[in-house]
C-alpha positions in Angstrom: -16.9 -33.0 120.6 -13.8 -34.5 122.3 -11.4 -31.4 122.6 -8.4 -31.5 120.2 -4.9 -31.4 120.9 -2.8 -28.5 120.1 -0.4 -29.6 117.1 2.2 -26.7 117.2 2.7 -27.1 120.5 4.8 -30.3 121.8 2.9 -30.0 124.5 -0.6 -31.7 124.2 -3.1 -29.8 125.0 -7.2 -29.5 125.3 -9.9 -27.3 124.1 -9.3 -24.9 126.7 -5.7 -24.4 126.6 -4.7 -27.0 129.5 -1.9 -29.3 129.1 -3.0 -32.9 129.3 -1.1 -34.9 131.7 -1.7 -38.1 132.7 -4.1 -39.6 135.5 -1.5 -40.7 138.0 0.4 -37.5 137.5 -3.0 -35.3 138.2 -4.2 -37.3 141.0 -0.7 -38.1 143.2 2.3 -36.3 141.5 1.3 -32.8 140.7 1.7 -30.4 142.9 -1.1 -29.1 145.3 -2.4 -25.9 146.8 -4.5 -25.4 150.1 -7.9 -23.8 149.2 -10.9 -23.5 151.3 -14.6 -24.0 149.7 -17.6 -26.2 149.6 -18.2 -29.7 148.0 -19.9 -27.1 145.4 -17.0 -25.9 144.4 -15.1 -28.9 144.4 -16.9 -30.3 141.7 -16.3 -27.2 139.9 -12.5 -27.5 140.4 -12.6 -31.1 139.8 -14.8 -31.0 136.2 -12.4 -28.0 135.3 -9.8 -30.5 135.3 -11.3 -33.3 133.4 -11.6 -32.4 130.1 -15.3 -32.5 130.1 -17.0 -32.2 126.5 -20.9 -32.1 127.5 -23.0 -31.3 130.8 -26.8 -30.8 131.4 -28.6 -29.5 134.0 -32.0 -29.1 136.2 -32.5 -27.1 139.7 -32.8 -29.2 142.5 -31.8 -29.0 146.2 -28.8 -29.1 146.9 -27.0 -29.6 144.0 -28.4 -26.4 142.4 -25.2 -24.6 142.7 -22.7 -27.0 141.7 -24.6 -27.6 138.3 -25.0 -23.9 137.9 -20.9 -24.0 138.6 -20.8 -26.1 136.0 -21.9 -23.6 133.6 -19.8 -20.9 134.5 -17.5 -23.7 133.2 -18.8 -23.8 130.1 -18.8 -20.2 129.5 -15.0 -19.9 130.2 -14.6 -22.5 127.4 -13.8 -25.6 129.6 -16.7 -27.7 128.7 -17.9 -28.1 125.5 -21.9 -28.1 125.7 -24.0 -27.1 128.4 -27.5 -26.6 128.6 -30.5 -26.7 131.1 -32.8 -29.7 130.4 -36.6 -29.6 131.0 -37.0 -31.9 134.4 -35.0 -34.8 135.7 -35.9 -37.4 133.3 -34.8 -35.5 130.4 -31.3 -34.7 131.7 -30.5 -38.0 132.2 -31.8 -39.1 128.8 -30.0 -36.1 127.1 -26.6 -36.6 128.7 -26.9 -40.1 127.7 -26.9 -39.2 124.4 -24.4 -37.4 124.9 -22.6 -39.7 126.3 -23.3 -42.8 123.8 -22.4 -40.3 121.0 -18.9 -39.8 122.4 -18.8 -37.1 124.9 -17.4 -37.7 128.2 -20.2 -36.5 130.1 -21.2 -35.1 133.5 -24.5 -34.4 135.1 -25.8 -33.6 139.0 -29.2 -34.2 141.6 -30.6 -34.9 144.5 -33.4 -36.8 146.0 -37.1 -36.0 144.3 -34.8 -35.9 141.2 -33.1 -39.2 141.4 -36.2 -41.1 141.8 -37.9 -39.0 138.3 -35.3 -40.0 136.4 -34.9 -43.5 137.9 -35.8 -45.1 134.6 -32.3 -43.9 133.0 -30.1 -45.5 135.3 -30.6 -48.9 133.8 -30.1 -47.5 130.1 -27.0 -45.3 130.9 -25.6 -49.6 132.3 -27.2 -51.1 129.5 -25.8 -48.8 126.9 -21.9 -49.1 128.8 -22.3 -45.2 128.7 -19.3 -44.3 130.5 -20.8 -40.7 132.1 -20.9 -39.2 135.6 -23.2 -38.5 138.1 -23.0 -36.3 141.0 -25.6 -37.2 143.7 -25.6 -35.0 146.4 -28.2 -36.9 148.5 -31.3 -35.6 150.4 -34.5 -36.5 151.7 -36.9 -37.8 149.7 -40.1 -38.7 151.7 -42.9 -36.8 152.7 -43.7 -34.5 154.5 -41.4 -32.6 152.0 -38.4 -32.4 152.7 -34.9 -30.9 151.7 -32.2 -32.5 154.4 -29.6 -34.8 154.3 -30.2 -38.2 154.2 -29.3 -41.1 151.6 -32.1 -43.3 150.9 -32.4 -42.8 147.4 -28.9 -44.7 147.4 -30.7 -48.1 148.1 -32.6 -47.3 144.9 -29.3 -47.3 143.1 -27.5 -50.3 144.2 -29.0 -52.6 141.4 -28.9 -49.9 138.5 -25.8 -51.7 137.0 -23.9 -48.2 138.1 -20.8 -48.1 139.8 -21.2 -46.0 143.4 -18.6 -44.2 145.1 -19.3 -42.6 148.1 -17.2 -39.1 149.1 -17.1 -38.9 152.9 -15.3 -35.1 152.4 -14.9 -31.8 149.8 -11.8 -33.4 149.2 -12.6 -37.1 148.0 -15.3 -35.5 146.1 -12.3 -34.0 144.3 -10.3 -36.3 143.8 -13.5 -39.4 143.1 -14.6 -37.2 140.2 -11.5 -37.3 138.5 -10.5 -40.8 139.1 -14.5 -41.9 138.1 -13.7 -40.7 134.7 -10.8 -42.6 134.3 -12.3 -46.0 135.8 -15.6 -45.9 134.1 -13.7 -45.1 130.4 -11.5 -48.1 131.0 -12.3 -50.6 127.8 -13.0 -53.7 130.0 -15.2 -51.4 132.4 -17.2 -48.9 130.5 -19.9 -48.3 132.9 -21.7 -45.2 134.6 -20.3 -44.2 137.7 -22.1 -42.3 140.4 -19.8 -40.3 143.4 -22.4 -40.0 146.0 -22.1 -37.4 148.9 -24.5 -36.2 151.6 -25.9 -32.9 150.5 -25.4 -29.9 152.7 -23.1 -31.6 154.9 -20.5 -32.3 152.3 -21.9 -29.8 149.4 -22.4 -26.7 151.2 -19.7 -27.3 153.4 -16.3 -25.3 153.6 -13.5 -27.7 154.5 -9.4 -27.4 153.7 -9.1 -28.9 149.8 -5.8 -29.3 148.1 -5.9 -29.1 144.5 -3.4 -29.3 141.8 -2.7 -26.8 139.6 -5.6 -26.0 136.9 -3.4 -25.4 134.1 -3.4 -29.0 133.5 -6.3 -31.9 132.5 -7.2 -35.3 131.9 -7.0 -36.6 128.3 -9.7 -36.5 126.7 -11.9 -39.3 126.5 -11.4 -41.3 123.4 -14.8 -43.4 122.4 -13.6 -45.8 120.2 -11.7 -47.4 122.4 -15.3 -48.1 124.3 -17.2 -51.7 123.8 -20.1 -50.4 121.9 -19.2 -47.9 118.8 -20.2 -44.2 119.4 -23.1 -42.9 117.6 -21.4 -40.7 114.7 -21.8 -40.5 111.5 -21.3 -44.3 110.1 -22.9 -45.5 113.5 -26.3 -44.5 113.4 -29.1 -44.5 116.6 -30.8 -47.3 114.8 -27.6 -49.6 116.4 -29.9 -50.1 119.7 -32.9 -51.0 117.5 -31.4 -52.9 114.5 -32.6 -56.7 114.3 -34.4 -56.1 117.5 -33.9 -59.4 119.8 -37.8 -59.3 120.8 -38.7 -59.7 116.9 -36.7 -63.0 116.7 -38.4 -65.3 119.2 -38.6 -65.1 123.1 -35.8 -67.5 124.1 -33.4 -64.9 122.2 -34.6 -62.3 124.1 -34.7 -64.0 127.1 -31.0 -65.1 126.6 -30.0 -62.1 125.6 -31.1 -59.6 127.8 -30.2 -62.1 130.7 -26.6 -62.0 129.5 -26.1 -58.6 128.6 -27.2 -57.7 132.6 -24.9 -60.1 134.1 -22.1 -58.5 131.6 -23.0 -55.4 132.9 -22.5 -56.3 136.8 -19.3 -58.0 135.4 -18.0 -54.7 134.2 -18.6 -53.5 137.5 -16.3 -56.3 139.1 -13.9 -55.7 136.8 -13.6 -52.0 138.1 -11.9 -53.2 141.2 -8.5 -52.9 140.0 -8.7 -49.9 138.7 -10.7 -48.5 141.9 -8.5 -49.5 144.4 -5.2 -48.1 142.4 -7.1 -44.7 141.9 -8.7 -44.2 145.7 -5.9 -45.8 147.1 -8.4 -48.9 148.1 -11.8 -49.6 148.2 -11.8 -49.0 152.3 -9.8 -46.7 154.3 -9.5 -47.6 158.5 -9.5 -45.7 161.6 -8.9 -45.9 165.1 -7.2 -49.1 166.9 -6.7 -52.1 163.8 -7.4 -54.9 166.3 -10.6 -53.5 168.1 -13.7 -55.4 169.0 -16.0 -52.9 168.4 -15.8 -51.5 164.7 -18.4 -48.9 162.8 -18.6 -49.8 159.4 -19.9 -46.6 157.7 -19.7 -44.2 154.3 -20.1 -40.7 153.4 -20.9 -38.6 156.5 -21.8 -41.4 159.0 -17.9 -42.4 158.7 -16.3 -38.9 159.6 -18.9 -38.7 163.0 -18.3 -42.8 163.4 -14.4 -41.3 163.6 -15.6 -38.7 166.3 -17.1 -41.6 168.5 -13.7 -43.5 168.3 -11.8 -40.6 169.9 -14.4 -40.2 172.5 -14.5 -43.8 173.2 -11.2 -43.8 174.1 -11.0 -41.3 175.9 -13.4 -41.1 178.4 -14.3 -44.3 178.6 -11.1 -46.3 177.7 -12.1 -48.4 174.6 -11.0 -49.3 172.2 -13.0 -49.1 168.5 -12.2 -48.5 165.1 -14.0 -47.5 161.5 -13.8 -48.7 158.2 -14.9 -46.9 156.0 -16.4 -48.0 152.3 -15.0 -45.7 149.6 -17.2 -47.9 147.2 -20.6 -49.6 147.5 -20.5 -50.6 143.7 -18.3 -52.7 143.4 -18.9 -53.9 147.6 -15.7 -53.8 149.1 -16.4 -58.1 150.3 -12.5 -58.7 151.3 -11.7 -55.8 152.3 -14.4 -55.7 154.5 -13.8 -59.1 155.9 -10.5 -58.6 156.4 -10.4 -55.6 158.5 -13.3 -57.1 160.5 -12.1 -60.4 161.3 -11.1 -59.5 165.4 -14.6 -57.8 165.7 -17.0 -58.8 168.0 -19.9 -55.9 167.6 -20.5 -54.2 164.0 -21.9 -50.9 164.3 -23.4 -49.8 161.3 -24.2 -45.9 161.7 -26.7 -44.4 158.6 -28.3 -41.6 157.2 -31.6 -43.3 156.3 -34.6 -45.1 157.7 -34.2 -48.3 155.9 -30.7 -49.5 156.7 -29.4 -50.2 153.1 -25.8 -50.5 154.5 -26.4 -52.6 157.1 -28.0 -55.3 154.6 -25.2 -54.8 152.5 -22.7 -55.7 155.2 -25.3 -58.6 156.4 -24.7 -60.2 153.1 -21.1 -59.7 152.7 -20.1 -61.0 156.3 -23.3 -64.0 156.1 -21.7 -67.2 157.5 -18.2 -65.7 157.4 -18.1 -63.6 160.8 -19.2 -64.6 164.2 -19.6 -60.6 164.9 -22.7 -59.2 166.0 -24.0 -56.9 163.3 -25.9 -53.6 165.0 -27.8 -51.6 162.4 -27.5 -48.9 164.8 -27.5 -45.5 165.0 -29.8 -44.8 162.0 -31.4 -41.0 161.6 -33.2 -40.2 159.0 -35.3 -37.1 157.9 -32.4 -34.6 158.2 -31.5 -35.3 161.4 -28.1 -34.6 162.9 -25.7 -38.0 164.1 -23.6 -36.1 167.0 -20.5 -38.3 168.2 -22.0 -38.5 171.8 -25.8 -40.6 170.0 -22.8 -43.1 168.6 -21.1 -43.3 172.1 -24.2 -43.8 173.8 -25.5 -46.3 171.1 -22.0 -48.7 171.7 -22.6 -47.9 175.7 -26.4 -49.0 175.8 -25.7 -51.8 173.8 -22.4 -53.4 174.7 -23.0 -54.0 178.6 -26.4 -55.7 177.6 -24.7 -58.2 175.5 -21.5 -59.0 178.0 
């Protein structure tokens, strides 16, 4: 399935006729061009670029459109299979098959459908199938709902997948590419999911600037991957050959204990490769030596950004925001780092339940003496306007002088 090269040509080049170039050259040399579009789009852009041998595919709000850009990918020849599975769970087991039988594979949803396929996440780890996922999160509670908000990311964290989080159209971009190329790294080999707030982020038009798309990733190469790809010496039967529980329980026990803790292993090891291909795990805004800092992802970030200017401003202080490109693998020294003159720790969130605020709990626990705020939080769909932040920090500040 993995697209082969063109051999008259000296040029290398891919199913569809692109010239393969190299990550770094893709991602910071070529050149770019200013475009205007949606977080849609951009992942149409960006999979037209990566070689992609095998996508699948199920309705859901709001990622609809992207995976139906994805076909229109497929029928212009630059991904190999594409079809429409029958509901959530069985997209996620089909692309792991296609995944774990050499494809480098792609896949979207949202929300209702994260949580009905929740049982593959831990397979896609377990199997070190190297694929993508798109999540372009939204409400999941009742009353029904389709708006933005990321709770189904705190299901996630423990999946053994790597998560990125997009703040904009054009990290989306650029995440999708570089996730290909960290997850198919030999000492990684993991699934990664890029993460964006739905509708704010995908139906979105915002300034992009792409590269030219004449020219690809390589193509994934499988046998360089830490378990063999099912082909035709290497059959299913791998998974379930001398099955561990048929030996005795301590061997299953030992096993399946070591083969997780491999697993979140692979994710540290990711680091390197994360940071060189996002140009870090954080990025920082605002003054570097505030006392009041928003630590924030995704959406939350670009508003936190907002309530930085406006803080200065009008009301003459002085606050920053990092913001987490990655919550998988958690960005500990980085975070420590840029936090170490902070006094207060905003933690602004799309969701009722605060999953970033525990996750900056435990990474700062007995290593900061800042006050950590798990404030604003909306949920539901709800809006975060610069002025709630501003009048969050003003409320609470003066009360704790």
């Amino acid at each position: 399935m993995s697209p082969i090269a063109n051999k008259e040509s000296k040029e290398q080049k891919n199913r569809a006729g692109q010239k393969i170039v190299s990550p770094d050259y893709l991602l910071f040399e070529a050149p770019r061009e200013k475009h205007f579009m949606t977080g849609s789009e951009a992942v149409k852009e960006a999979v037209k670029r990566a070689t992609v041998d095998a996508s699948v595919s199920y309705p859901i709000t709001p990622q609809s459109e992207a995976a139906h850009l994805i076909g229109e990918l497929w029928a212009e020849g630059y991904v190999g299979v594409y079809f429409r599975g029958e509901n959530e769970f069985g997209v996620m087991s089909e692309v792991a098959g296609c995944s774990i039988a050499g494809a480098r594979t792609i896949t979207t949803t949202s929300g209702p459908g994260t949580l009905r396929a929740m049982e593959n996440f831990p397979m896609w780890s377990g199997t070190r199938a190297a694929m993508q996922l798109v999540l372009m999160a939204r409400g999941i509670n009742a009353p029904l709902t389709i708006q933005p908000d990321n709770l189904e990311v705190s299901f996630l964290l423990d999946t053994g997948c790597m998560i990125w989080y997009a703040e904009n159209v054009q990290e989306l971009f650029d995440m999708i590419l570089a996730g290909f190329v960290v997850a198919e790294q030999p000492d990684v080999h993991v699934p990664v999911i890029t993460a964006v707030d739905g509708f704010f982020v995908s139906h979105t038009r915002e300034a992009i600037y792409l590269p030219p798309d004449d020219i690809a990733l390589p193509p994934y190469d499988p046998y360089k991957a830490p378990m063999p790809a099912i082909d035709a010496e290497v059959p299913p039967g791998r998974f379930l050959r001398d099955p561990f529980v048929m030996k005795s329980n301590y061997i299953s026990y030992a096993t399946h204990a070591s083969w997780q803790f491999e697993v979140r292993a692979a994710i540290e090891r990711s680091r390197p490769y994360a940071k060189h291909y996002l140009k870090g795990l954080t990025e920082e805004f605002g003054d570097k030596d505030a006392e009041i800092v928003f630590v924030a992802c995704g959406t939350a970030a670009s508003q936190a950004k907002e309530a930085v200017r406006v803080l200065e401003a009008e009301e003459g202080i002085k606050a920053k925001v990092v913001k987490l490109k990655t919550i998988r693998p958690f960005p500990y020294e980085e975070l420590l780092e840029a936090t170490k003159n902070a006094k207060y720790i905003f933690v602004p969130e799309f969701n009722v339940v605060g999953w970033l605020e525990r996750e900056v709990r435990r990474a700062l626990y007995k290593k900061s003496d800042a006050e950590i705020i798990g404030t604003p939080r909306v949920a539901g769909g709800m809006t975060m306007p610069k002025e709630a932040i501003v009048k969050e920090v003003l409320e609470i500040i003066p009360a704790r002088r």
